[in-house]
Structures are given as C-alpha cells and as structure tokens.
C-alpha positions in Angstrom: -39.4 -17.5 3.9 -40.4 -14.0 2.6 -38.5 -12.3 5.3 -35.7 -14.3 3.7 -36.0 -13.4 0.1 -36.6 -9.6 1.3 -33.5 -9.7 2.8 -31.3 -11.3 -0.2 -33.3 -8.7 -2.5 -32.2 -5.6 0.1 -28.4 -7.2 -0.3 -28.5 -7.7 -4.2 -30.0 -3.8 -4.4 -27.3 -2.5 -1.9 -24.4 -4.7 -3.9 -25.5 -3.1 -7.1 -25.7 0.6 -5.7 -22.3 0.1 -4.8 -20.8 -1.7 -7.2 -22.5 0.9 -9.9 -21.4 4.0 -7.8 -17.8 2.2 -7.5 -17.1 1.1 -11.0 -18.9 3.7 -12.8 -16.8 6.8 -12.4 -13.8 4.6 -12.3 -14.8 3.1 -16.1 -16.0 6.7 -17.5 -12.6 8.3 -16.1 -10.5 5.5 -16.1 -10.0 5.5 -20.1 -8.9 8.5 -21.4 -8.0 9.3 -24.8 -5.6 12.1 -26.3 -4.4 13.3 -29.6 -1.2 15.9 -30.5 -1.6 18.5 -32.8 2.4 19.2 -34.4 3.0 22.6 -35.6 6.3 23.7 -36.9 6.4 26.7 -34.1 6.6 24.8 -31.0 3.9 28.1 -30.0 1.4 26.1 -32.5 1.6 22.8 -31.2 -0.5 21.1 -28.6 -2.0 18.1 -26.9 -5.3 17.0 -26.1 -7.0 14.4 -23.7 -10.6 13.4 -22.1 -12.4 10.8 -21.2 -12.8 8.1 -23.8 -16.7 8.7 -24.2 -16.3 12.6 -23.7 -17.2 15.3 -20.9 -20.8 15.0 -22.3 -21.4 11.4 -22.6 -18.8 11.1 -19.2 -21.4 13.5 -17.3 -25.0 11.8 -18.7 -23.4 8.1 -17.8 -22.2 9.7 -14.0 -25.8 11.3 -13.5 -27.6 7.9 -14.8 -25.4 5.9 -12.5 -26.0 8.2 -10.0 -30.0 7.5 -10.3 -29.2 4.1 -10.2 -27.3 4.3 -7.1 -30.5 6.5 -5.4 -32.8 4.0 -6.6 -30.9 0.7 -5.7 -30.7 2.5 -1.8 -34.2 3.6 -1.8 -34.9 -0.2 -2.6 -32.1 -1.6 -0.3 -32.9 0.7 2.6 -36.6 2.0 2.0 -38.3 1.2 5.8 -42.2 0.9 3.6 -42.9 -2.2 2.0 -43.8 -2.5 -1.5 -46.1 -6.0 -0.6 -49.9 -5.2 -0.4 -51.3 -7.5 2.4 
C-alpha cells in the first residue's frame, strides 16, 4: 500500500513540475500589453509592448516557477526517502 501512495505522490509531483514549467512561461509571455505614443513628427512617435505583468514581475514569477519545478523533481525523482522507519 505505501509503495502505492509513494508512487501516485512521485506522479502528482512530476505532473506539477511539468505542468508549472510548461504553462508558466507560456502565461507570463503569452499576454502582452502595448501602448502608442502619437507625435505630430512621425520622428516622435512610438510604440511600446511587454509582458502583461512586466520584465520584473515576468522574471520573479519564471525564477519562482522555476524553484517550483526543481523542487517538484527533487520530490518526484529524489532516490532517499523522506519516511523514518
């Protein structure tokens, strides 16, 4: 029975590794947002666009998920048991 359970648990962390290291980047980057700047010299008019949450908050949430996804592998495919027997 506990060999069972360990081995759901190691397929649940490995799902979530790579469902967060999928859908992560893909979410940050995924929505981007832009705004135009009109000038009357076409020299003084411009666009802009980034990610929705910007570069900042789009690198923090990458190197968090990416934590996640270390962890959730350790967990997954960590040979030592975390049991005391």
């Amino acid at each position: 029975m506990a060999n069972g359970a360990t081995s759901r648990a190691r397929a649940l962390w490995l799902g979530a590794a790579v469902i967060v290291g999928v859908v992560m980047p893909w979410l940050v980057f995924g929505f981007q947002t832009g705004e135009c700047f009109d000038s009357v010299s076409t020299a003084g008019s411009y666009c802009t666009s980034g990610p929705a949450v910007g570069v900042g908050g789009a690198v923090l949430l990458c190197l968090g998920g990416a934590v996640f996804v270390v962890h959730a592998l350790r967990r997954a495919l960590g040979g030592r048991s975390r049991t005391s027997a």
